[in-house]
Steps between C-alpha positions, in 0.01 A plus 500: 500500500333308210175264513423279266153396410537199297196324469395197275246557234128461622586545834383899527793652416286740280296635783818580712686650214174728383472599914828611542481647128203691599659582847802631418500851670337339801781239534819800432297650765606226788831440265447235291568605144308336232708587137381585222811431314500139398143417406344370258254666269219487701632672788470270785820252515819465458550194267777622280713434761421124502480482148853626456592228734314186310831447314799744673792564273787638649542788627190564706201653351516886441186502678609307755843712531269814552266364773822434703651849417116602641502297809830640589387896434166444693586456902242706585229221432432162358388341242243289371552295175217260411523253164361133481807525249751388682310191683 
């Protein structure tokens, strides 16, 4: 299962994505997975997924392709996405 956390700028989207950044082994723990593939440079979101999205070309993303490819290898637990990217 995927969750999205898509929040609007200046809302406190920062402070979720550091907690659950800084979290991450407590949240695999109760099996919520927390990637580190996909973020950006400073660790805590994912916003190259939105920003491959801004202006979609076909086909799909790459990175897109490859979170799907994850989501369907990982049934075991879910996972959290969070970028104010795609809002």
């Amino acid at each position: 299962m995927l969750y999205l956390h898509i929040g609007l700028p200046k809302t406190g989207s920062t402070s979720v994505q550091q907690r659950l950044a800084a979290n991450r082994d407590a949240l695999l723990y109760q099996g919520f997975e927390y990637p580190n593939r996909w973020l950006d440079r400073d660790g805590i979101a994912h916003h190259a997924l939105g920003d491959d999205l801004v202006e979609p070309k076909p086909p799909l993303p790459a990175v897109w392709q490859e979170v799907f490819d994850h989501l369907r290898n990982t049934t075991d637990r879910h996972t959290v996405i969070s970028t104010e990217m795609l809002s």
